[in-house]
N, CA, C and O atoms as a GROMACS GRO file, in nm:
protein
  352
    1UNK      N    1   0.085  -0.118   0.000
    1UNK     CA    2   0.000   0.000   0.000
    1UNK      C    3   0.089   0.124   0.000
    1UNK      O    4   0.188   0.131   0.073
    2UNK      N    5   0.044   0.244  -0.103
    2UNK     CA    6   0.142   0.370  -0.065
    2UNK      C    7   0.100   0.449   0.073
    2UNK      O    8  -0.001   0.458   0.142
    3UNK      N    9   0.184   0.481   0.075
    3UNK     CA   10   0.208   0.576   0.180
    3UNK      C   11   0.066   0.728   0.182
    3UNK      O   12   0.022   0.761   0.072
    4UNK      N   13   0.023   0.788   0.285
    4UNK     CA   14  -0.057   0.891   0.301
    4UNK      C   15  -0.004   0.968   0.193
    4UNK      O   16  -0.057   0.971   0.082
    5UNK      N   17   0.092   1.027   0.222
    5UNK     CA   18   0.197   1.165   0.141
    5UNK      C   19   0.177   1.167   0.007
    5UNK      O   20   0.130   1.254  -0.067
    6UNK      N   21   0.242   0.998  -0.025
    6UNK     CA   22   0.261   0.998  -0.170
    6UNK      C   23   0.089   0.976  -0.250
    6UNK      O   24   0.057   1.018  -0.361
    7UNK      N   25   0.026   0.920  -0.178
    7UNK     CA   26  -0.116   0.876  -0.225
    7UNK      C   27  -0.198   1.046  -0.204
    7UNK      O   28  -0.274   1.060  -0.300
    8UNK      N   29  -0.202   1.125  -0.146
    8UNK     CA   30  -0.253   1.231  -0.131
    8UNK      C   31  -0.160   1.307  -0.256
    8UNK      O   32  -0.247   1.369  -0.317
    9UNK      N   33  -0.034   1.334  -0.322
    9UNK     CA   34   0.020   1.387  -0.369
    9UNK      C   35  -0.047   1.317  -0.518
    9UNK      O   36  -0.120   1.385  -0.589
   10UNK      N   37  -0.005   1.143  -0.562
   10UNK     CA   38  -0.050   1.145  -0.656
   10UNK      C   39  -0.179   1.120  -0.718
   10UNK      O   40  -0.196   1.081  -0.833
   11UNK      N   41  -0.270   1.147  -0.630
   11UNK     CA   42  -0.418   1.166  -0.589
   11UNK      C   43  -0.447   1.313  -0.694
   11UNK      O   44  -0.516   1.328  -0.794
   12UNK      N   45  -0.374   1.392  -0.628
   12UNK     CA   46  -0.410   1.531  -0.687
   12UNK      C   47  -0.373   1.548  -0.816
   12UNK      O   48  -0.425   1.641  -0.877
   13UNK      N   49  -0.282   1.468  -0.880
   13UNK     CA   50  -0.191   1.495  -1.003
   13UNK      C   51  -0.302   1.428  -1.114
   13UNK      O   52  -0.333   1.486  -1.218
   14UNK      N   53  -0.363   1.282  -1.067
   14UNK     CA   54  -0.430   1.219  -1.141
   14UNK      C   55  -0.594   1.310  -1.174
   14UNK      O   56  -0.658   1.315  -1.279
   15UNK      N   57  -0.621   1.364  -1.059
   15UNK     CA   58  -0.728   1.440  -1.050
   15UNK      C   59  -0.726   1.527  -1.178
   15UNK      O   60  -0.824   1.535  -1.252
   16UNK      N   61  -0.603   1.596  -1.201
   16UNK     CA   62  -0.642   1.711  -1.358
   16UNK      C   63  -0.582   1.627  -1.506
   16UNK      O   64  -0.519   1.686  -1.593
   17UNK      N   65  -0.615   1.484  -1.512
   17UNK     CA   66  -0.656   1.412  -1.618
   17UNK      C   67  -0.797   1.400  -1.656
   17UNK      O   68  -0.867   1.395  -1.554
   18UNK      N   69  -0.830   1.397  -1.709
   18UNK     CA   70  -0.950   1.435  -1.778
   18UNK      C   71  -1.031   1.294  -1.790
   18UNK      O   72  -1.154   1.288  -1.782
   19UNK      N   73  -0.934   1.165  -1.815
   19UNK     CA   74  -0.988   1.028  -1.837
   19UNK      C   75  -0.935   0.926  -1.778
   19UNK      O   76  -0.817   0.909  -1.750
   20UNK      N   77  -1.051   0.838  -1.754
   20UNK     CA   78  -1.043   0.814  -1.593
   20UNK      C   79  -0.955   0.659  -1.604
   20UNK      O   80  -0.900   0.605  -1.507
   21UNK      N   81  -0.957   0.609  -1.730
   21UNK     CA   82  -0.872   0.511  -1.785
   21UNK      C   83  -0.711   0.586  -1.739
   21UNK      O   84  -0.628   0.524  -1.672
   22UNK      N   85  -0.694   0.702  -1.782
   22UNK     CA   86  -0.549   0.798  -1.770
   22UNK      C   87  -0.511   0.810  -1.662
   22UNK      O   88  -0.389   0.808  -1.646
   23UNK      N   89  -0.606   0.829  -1.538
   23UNK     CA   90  -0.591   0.827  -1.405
   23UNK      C   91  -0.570   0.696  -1.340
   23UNK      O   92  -0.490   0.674  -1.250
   24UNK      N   93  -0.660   0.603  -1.403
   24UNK     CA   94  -0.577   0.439  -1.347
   24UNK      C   95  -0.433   0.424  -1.390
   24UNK      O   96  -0.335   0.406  -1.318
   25UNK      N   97  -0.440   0.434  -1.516
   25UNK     CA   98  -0.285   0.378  -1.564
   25UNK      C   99  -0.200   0.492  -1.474
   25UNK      O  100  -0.158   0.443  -1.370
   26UNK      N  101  -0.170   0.613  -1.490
   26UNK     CA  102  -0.079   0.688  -1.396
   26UNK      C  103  -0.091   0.635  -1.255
   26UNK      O  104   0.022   0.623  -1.208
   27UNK      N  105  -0.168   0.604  -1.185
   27UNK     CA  106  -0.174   0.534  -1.052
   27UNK      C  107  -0.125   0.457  -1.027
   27UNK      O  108  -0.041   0.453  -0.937
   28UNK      N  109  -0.169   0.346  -1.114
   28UNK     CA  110  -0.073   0.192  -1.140
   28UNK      C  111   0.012   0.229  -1.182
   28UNK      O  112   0.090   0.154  -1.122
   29UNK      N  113   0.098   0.309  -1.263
   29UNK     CA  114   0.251   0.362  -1.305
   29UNK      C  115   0.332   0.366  -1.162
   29UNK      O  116   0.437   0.300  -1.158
   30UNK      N  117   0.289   0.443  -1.035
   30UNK     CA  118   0.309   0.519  -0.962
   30UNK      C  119   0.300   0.414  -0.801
   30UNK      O  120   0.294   0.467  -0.690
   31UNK      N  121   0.301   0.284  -0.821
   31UNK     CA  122   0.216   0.191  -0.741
   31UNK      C  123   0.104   0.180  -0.636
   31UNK      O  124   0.102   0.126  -0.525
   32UNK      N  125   0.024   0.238  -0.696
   32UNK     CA  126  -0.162   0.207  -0.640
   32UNK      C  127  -0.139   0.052  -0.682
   32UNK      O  128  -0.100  -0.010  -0.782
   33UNK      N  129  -0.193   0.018  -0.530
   33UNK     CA  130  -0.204  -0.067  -0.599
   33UNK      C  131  -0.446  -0.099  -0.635
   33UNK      O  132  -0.530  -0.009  -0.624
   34UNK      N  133  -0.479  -0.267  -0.677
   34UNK     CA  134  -0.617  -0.246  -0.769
   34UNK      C  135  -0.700  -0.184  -0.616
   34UNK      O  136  -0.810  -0.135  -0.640
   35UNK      N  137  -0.666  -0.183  -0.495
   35UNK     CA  138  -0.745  -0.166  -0.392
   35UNK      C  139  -0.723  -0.019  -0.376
   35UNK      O  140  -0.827   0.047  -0.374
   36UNK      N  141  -0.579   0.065  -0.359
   36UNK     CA  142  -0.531   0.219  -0.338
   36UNK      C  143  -0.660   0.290  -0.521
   36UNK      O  144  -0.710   0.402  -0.514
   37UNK      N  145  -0.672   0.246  -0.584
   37UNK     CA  146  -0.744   0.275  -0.717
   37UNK      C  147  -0.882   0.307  -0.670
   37UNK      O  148  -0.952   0.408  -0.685
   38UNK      N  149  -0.902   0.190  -0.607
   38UNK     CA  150  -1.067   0.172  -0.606
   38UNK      C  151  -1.064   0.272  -0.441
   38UNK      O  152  -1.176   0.305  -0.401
   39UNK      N  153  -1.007   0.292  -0.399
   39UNK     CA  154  -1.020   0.411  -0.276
   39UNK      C  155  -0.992   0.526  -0.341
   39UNK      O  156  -1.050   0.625  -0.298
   40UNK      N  157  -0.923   0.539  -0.429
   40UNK     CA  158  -0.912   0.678  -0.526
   40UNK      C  159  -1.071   0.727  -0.594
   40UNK      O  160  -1.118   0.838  -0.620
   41UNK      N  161  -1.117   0.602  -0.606
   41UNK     CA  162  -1.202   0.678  -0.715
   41UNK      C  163  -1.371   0.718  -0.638
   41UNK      O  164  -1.466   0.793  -0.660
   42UNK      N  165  -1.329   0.616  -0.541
   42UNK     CA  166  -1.455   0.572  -0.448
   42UNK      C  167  -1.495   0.722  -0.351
   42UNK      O  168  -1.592   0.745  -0.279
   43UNK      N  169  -1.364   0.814  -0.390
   43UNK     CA  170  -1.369   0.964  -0.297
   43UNK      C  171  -1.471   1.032  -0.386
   43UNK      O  172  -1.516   1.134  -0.333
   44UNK      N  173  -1.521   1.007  -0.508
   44UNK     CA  174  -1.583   1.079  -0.589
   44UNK      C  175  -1.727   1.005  -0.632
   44UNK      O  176  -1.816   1.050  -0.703
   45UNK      N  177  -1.720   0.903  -0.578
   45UNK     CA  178  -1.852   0.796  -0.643
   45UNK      C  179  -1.869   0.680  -0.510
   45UNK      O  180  -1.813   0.682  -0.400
   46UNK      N  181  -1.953   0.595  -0.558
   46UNK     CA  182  -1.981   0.506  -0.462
   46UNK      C  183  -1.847   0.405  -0.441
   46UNK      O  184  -1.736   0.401  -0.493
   47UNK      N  185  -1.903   0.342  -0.357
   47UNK     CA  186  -1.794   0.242  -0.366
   47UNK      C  187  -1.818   0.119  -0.442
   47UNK      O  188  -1.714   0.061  -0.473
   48UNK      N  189  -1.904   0.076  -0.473
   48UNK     CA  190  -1.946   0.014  -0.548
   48UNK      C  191  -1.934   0.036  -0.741
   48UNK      O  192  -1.936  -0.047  -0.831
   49UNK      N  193  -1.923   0.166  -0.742
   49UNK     CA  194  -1.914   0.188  -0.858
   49UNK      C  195  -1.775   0.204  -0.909
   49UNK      O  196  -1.747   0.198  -1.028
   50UNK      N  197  -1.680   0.226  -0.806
   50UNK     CA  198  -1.512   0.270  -0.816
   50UNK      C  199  -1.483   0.059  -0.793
   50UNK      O  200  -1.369   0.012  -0.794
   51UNK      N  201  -1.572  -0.004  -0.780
   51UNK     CA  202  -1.489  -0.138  -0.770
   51UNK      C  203  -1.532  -0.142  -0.934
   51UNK      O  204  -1.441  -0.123  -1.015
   52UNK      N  205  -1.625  -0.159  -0.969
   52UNK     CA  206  -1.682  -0.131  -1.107
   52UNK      C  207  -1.589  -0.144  -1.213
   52UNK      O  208  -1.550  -0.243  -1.275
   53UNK      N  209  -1.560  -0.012  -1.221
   53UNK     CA  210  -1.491   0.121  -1.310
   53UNK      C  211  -1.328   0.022  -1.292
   53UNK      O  212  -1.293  -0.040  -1.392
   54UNK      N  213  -1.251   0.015  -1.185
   54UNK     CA  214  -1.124  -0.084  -1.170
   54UNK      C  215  -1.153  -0.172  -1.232
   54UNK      O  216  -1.092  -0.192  -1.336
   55UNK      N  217  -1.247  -0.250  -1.195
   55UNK     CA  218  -1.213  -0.392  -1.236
   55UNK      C  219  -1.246  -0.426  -1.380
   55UNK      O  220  -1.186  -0.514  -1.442
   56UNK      N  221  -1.358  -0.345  -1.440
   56UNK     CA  222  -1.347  -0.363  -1.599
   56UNK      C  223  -1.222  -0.244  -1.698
   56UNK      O  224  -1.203  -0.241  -1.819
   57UNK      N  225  -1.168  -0.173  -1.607
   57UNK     CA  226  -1.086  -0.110  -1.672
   57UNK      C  227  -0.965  -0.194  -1.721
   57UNK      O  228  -0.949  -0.310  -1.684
   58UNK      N  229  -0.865  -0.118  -1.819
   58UNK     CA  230  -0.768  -0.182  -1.977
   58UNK      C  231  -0.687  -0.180  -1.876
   58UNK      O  232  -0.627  -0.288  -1.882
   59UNK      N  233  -0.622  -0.077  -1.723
   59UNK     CA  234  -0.555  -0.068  -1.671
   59UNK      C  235  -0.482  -0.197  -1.614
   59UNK      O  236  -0.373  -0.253  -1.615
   60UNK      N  237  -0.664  -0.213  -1.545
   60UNK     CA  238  -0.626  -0.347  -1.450
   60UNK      C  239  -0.680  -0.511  -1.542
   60UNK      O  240  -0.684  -0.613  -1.474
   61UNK      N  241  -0.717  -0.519  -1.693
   61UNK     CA  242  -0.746  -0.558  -1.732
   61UNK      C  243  -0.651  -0.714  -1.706
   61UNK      O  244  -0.720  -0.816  -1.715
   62UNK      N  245  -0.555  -0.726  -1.686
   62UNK     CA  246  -0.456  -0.839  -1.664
   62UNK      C  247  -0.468  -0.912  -1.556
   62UNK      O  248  -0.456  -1.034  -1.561
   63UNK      N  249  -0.494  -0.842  -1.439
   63UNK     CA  250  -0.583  -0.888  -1.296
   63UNK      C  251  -0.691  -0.933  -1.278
   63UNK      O  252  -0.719  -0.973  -1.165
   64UNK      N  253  -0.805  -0.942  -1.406
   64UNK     CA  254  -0.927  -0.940  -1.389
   64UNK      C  255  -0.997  -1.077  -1.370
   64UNK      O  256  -1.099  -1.094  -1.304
   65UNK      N  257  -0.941  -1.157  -1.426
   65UNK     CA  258  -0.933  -1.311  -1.382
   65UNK      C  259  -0.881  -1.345  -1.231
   65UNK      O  260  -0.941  -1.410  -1.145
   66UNK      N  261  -0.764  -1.288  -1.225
   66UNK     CA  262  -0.759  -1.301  -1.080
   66UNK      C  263  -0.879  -1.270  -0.964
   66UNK      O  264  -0.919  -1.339  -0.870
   67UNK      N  265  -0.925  -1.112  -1.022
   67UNK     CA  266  -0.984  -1.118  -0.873
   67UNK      C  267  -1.133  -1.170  -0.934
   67UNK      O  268  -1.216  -1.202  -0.849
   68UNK      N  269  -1.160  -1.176  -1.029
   68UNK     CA  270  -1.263  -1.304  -1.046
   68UNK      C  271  -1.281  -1.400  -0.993
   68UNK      O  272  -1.398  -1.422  -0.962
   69UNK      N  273  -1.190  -1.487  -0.961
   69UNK     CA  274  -1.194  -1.577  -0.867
   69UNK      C  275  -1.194  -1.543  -0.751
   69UNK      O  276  -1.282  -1.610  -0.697
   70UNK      N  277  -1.134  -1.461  -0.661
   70UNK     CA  278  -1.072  -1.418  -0.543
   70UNK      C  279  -1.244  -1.386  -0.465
   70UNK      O  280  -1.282  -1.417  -0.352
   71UNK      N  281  -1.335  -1.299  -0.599
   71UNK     CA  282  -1.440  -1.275  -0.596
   71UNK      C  283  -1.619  -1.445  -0.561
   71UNK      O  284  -1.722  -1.482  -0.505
   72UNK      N  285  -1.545  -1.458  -0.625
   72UNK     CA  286  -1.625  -1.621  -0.656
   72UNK      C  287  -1.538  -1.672  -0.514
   72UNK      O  288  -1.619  -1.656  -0.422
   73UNK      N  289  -1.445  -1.711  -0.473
   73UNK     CA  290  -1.383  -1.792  -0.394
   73UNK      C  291  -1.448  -1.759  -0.229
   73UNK      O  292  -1.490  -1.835  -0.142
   74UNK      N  293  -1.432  -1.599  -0.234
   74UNK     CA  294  -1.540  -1.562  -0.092
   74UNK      C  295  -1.685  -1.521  -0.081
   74UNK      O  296  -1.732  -1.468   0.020
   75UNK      N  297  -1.772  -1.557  -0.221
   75UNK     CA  298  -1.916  -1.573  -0.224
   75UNK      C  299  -1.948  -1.751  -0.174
   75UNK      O  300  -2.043  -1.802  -0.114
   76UNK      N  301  -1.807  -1.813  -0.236
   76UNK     CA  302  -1.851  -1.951  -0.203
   76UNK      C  303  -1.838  -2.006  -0.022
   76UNK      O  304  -1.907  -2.089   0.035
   77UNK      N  305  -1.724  -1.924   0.034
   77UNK     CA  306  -1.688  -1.931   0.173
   77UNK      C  307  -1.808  -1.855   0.280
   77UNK      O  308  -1.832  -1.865   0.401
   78UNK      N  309  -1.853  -1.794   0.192
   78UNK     CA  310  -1.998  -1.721   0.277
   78UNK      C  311  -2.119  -1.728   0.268
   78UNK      O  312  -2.210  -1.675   0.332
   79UNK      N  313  -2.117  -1.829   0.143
   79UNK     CA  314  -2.275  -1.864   0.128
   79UNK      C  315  -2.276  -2.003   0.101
   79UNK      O  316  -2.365  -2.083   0.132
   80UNK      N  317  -2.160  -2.028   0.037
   80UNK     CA  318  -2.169  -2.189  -0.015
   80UNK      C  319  -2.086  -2.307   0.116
   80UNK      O  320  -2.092  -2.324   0.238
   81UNK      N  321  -2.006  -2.371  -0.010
   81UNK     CA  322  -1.941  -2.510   0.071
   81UNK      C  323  -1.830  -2.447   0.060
   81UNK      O  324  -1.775  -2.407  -0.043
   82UNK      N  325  -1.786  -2.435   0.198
   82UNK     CA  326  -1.610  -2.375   0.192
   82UNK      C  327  -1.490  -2.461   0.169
   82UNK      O  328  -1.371  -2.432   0.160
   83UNK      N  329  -1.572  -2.610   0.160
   83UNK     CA  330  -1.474  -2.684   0.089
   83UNK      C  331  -1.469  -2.684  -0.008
   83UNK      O  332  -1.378  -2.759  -0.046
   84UNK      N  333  -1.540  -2.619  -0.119
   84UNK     CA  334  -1.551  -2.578  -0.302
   84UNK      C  335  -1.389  -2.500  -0.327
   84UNK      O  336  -1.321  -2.504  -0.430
   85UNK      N  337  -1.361  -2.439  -0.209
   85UNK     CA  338  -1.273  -2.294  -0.294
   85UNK      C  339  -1.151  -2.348  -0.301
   85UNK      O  340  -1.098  -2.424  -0.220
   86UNK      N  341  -1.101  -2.296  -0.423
   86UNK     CA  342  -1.008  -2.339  -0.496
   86UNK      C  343  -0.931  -2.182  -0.530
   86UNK      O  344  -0.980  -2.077  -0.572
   87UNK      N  345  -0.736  -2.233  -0.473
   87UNK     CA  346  -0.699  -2.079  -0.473
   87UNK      C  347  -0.620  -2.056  -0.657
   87UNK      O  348  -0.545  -2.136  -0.713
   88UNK      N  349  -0.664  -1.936  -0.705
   88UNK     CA  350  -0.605  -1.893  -0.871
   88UNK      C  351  -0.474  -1.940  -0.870
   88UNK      O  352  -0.403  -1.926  -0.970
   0.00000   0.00000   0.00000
């Protein structure tokens, strides 16, 4: 996780990009990591909608299988058979 300083500093920088794809990738340039993103964006929208916006974004598009599962793995530990889950 970054640091307050640096996350408040490159918080503000990403802010006067115009597109919000431009603001992930500079974040992730900068190491946000997909959770520091989705608290970035979540200051301006729901939180629900900043997990959204991450997880179908080109940024984090390489991760998206990952937390697909990660996603599926603790719907199954909380509703299902927690002997189903299987780690990516």
């Amino acid at each position: 996780m970054i640091g307050e300083e640096d996350y408040a500093r490159l918080l503000e920088e990403a802010c006067g990009l115009d597109d919000v794809e431009a603001k992930l990738a500079m974040l992730r340039a900068n190491g946000f990591s997909q959770v520091d993103c989705i608290r970035a964006l979540s200051e301006g929208s729901t939180l629900a909608e900043a997990k959204r916006v991450v997880h179908l974004s080109e940024t984090w598009a390489d991760r998206r299988d990952a937390s697909e599962q990660l996603h599926e793995n603790l719907s199954r530990s909380t509703h299902g058979n927690p002997g189903d889950i299987t780690l990516p």
